[in-house]
C-alpha positions in Angstrom: 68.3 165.0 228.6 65.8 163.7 231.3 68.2 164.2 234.0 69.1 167.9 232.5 65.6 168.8 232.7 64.6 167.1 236.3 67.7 169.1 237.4 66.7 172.0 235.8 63.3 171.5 237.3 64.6 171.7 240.9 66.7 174.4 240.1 66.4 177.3 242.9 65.5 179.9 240.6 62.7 177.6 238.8 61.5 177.4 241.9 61.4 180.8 242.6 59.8 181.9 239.4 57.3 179.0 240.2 56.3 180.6 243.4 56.3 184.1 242.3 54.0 183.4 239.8 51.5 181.5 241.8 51.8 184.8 244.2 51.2 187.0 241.7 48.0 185.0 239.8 46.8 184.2 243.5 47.5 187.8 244.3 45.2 189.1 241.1 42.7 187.1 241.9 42.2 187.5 245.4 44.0 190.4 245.9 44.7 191.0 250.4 42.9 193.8 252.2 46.1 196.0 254.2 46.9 192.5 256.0 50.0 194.6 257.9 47.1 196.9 259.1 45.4 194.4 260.2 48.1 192.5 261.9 49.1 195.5 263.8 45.7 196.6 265.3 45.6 192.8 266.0 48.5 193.0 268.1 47.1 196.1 269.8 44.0 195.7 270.3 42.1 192.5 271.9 39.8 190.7 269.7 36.0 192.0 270.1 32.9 190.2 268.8 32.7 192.8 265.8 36.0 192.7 264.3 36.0 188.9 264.6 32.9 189.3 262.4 34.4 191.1 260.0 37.5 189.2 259.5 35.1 186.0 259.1 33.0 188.1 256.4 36.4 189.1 254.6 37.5 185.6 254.5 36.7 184.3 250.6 33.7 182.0 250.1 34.0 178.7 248.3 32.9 179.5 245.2 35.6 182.5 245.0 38.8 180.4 246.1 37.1 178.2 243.5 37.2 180.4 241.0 41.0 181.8 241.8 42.1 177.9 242.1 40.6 178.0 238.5 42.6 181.0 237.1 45.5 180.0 239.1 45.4 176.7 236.7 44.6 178.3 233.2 47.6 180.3 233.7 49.8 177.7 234.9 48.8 175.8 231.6 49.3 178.5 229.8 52.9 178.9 231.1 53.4 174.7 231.3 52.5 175.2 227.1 55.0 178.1 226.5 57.4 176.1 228.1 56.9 173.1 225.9 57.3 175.1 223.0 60.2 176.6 224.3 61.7 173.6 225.4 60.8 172.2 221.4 62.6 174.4 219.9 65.6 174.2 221.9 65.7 170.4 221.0 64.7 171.6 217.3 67.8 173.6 217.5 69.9 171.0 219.0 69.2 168.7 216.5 69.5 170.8 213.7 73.0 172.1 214.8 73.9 168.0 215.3 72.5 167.4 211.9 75.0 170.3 210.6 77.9 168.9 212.4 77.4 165.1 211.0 77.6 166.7 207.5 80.6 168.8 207.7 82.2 165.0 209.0 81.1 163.2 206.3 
């Protein structure tokens, strides 16, 4: 059962829905400002005093990637407790269709 779930665990699409959903709480939170845009005029344009400035002043303060770091972990124990409870009833399930089979042997 452990090595059915640690396999499970580094399963590619776990993984993937793992990192989707950190992108999309991160992205909720601190949702990007046109980054393409911004990567193209970069590309462009050389960098001038001003628009350093105000890429610095878009950057998030502390207390804000605090406060996304925080969200980002209510809902990732949010999703760890669905899980458990998912994962309960599956053994619930498991061992009720085990306790079904013993009785029709005996």
């Amino acid at each position: 059962m452990v090595v059915a779930l640690g396999e499970l665990a580094l399963s590619p699409k776990v993984q993937e829905f793992a990192t989707n959903l950190v992108k999309d709480v991160y992205g909720k939170v601190m949702p990007s400002k046109k980054t393409e845009e911004a990567a193209d005029s970069s590309k462009t344009e050389p960098a001038t005093l001003e628009s350093l400035a105000m890429k610095i002043e878009d950057l998030p303060t502390r207390q804000e990637l605090i406060a996304s770091f925080a969200v980002l972990q209510a809902e990732l124990e949010r999703q760890h407790t669905a899980s458990h409870r998912w994962l309960r009833a599956v053994v619930a399930l498991q061992l009720a269709i085990l306790v079904g089979l013993a009785g029709l042997l005996i």
